[in-house]
C-alpha positions in Angstrom: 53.3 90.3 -161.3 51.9 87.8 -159.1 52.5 88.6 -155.0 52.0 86.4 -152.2 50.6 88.1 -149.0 51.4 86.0 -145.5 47.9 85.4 -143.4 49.7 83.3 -140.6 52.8 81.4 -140.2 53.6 80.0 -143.2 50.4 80.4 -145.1 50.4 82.8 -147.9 47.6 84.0 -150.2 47.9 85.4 -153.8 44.5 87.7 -155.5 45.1 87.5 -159.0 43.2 89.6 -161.6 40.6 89.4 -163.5 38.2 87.8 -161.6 40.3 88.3 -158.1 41.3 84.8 -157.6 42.8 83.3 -154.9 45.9 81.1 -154.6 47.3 79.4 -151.5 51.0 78.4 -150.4 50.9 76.4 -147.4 54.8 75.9 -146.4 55.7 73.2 -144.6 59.4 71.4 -143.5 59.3 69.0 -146.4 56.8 70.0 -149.1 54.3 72.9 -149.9 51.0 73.2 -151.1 50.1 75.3 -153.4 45.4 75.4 -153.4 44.7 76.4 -156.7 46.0 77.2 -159.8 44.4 79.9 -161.5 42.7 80.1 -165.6 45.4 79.6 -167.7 49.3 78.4 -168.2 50.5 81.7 -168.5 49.2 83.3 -164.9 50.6 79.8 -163.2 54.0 81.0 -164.6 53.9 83.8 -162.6 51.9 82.0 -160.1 55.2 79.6 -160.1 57.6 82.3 -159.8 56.2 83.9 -157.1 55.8 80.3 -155.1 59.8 80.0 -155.8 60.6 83.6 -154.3 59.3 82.5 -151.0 60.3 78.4 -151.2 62.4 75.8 -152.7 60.9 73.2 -151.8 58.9 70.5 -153.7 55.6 71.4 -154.7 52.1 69.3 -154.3 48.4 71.0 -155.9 45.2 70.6 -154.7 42.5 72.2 -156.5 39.3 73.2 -155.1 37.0 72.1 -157.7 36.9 72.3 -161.4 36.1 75.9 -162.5 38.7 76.8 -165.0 39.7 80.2 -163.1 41.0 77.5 -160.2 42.3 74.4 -162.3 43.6 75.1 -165.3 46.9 76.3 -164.6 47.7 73.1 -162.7 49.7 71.3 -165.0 52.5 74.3 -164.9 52.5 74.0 -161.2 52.3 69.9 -161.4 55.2 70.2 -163.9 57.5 66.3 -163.1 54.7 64.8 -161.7 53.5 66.5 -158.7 50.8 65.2 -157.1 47.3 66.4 -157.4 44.4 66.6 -154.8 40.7 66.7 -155.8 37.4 65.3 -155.2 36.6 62.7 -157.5 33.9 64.8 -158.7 36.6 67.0 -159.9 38.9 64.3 -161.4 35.5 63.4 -163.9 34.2 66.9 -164.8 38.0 67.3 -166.2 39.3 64.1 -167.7 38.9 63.2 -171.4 35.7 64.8 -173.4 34.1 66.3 -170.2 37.0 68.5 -169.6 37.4 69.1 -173.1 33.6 70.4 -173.7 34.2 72.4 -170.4 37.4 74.3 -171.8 35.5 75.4 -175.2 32.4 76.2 -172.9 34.8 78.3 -170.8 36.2 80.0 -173.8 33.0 80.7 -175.7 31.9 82.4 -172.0 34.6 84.6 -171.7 35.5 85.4 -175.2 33.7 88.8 -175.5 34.4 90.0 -171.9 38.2 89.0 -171.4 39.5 88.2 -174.8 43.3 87.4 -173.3 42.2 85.4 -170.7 39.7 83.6 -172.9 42.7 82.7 -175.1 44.7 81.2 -172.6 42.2 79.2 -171.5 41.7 77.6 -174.8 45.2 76.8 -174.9 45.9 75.6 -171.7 47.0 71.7 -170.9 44.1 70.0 -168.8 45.9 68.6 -166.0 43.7 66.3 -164.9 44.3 65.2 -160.4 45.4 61.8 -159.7 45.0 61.8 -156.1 41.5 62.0 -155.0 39.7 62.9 -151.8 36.6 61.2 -151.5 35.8 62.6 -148.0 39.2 63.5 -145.9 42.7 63.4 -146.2 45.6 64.2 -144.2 48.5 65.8 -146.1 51.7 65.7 -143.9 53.9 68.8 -145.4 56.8 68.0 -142.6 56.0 69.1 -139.1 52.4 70.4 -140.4 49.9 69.0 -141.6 46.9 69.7 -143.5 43.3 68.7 -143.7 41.4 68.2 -147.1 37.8 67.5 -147.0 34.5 66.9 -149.0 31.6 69.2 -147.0 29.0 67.8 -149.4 27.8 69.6 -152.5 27.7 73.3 -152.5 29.2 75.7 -155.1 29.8 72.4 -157.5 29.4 68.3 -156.1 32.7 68.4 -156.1 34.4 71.3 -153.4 37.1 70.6 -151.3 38.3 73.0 -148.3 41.3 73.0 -146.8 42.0 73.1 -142.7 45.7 74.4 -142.2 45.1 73.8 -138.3 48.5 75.0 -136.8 48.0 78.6 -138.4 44.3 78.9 -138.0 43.0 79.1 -141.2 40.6 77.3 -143.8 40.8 77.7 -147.2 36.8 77.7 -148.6 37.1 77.5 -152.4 34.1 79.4 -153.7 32.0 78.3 -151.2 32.9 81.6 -150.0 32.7 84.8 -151.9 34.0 88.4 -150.7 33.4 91.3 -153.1 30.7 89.5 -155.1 27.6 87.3 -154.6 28.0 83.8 -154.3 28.3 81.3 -158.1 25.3 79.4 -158.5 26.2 78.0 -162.1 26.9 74.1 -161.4 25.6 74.9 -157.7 23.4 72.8 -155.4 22.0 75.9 -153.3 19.4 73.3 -151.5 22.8 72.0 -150.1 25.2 74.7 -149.5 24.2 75.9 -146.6 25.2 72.9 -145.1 28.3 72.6 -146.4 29.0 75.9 -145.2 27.8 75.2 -141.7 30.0 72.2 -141.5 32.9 74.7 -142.1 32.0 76.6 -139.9 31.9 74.0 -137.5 35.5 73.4 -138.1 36.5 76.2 -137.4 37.9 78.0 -134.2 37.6 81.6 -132.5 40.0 83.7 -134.8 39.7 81.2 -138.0 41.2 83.0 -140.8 38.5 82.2 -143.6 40.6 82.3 -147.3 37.3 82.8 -150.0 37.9 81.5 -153.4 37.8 85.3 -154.8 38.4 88.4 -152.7 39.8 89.0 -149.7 40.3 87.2 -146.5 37.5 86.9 -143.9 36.5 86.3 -140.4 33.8 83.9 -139.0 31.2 86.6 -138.8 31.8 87.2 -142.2 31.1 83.5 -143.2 28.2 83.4 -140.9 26.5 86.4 -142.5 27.0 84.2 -145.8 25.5 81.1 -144.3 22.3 82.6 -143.3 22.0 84.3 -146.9 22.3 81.2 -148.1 20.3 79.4 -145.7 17.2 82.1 -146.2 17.8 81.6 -149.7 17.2 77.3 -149.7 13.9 77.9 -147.8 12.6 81.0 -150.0 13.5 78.4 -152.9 11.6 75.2 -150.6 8.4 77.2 -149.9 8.4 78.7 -153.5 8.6 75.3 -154.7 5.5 74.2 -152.5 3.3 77.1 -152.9 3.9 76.6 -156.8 5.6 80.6 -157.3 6.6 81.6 -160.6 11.1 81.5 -160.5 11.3 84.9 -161.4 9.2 86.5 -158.8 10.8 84.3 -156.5 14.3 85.5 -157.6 13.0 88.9 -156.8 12.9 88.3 -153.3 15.9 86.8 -152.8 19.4 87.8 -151.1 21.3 88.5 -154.1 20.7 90.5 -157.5 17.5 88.5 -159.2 19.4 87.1 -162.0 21.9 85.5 -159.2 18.9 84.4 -157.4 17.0 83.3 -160.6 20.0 80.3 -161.6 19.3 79.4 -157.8 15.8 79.1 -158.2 15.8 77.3 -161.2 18.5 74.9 -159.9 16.4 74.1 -156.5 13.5 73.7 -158.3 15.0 71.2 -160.6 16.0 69.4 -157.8 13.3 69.3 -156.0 10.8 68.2 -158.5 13.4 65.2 -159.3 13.1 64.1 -155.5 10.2 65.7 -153.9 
């Protein structure tokens, strides 16, 4: 069963196995907000149930970007035409035959390790947003109000955080990991660390940071992450100019090699298409 755990005033947080996802309820007088929707129609049941044991009231979604473990539960949760908040980066990587070819491709990745899970996301209903954030938008809940904004490509071109100002927290997506080392599949690592400084930015003494898997975090915690990221997009510049081999670049990186390595090979790819 899917629980909600309260990280200020009217801001709960859900970790949902596998893959320790989290989900966000931000309550407000009028309307909450429910960040994320989890990987398959069958979890945003529960994920729905839970949201009605703490409110009644009428629901808006806004996903963080398009990985299947945040999105594709949304259109349980968007059920009688909720809206839904993404970067338009988002809205393309899952309307029509892109987000078709994603949801096999998701499938086919998980199929061996989490057979269920794998299932459900092959069934689920693509919901694809139809309200997107460019760059910022306010969303007024009713006597609170919430920030959603583009930081620039990171962990995908297409994350969104989420500034809940009154209760001190930001929501990161995955450009913030706890328990695992950071996803560099569709990543831009060359850009992430400025992303991730911008949100830091944003932030206040005693920001409650919510990560897109694990538990919640402080600012010393995202810092720490920023600078592993930041060492990481100069090991990956200087490799790039001194001509080094990926792999024994990977080596010396941050994170486990492999990690490191789908950095590498990214950075490199975009640095020799705009040196």
């Amino acid at each position: 069963m899917i629980a909600f755990a309260e990280v200020a005033a009217g801001v709960h947080v859900s970790r949902t196995q596998p893959l320790d996802v989290n989900t966000t309820l931000v309550v407000g007088e009028a309307t909450a907000l429910v960040v994320d929707t989890l990987s398959t129609e069958a979890q945003a049941g529960d994920l729905l149930d839970a949201v009605r044991r703490i409110t009644p009231l009428p629901l808006a979604v806004l996903v963080t970007h398009f990985h299947f473990d945040h999105c594709l539960g949304t259109a349980v949760l968007a059920a009688g035409g909720r809206p839904v908040y993404a970067h338009p980066a988002t809205v393309a990587r899952l309307a029509g035959t892109a987000g078709a070819n994603w949801q096999r491709h998701w499938h086919d990745e998980w199929v061996g390790a989490e057979p269920e899970l794998a299932a459900g996301v092959a069934a689920a209903r693509i919901q694809v947003p139809d309200q997107p954030v460019p760059g910022t938008a306010t969303l007024d809940l009713g006597g609170r109000s919430v920030v959603a904004w583009h930081p620039g490509p990171a962990h995908t071109d297409g994350d969104l955080v989420v500034h809940v100002p009154d209760a001190g927290v930001l929501l990161c997506g995955d450009l913030v990991e706890q328990g695992a080392p950071p996803d560099f599949t569709d990543a831009h690592p060359l850009d992430w660390p400025a992303a991730l400084a911008a949100v830091l930015r944003a932030a206040a003494d005693g920001t409650v940071f919510v990560p897109g898997h694990g538990a919640p975090v402080g600012g010393d915690f995202v810092a720490a992450q920023h600078a592993e990221l930041a060492a990481l997009e100069w090991l990956i510049r200087d490799g790039h100019a001194d001509g080094v081999d990926a792999h024994a670049l990977a080596a010396r990186g941050p994170y486990p090699a492999q990690t490191c390595l789908v950095a590498v090979r990214h950075g490199y790819r975009a640095l020799d298409a705009h040196p």
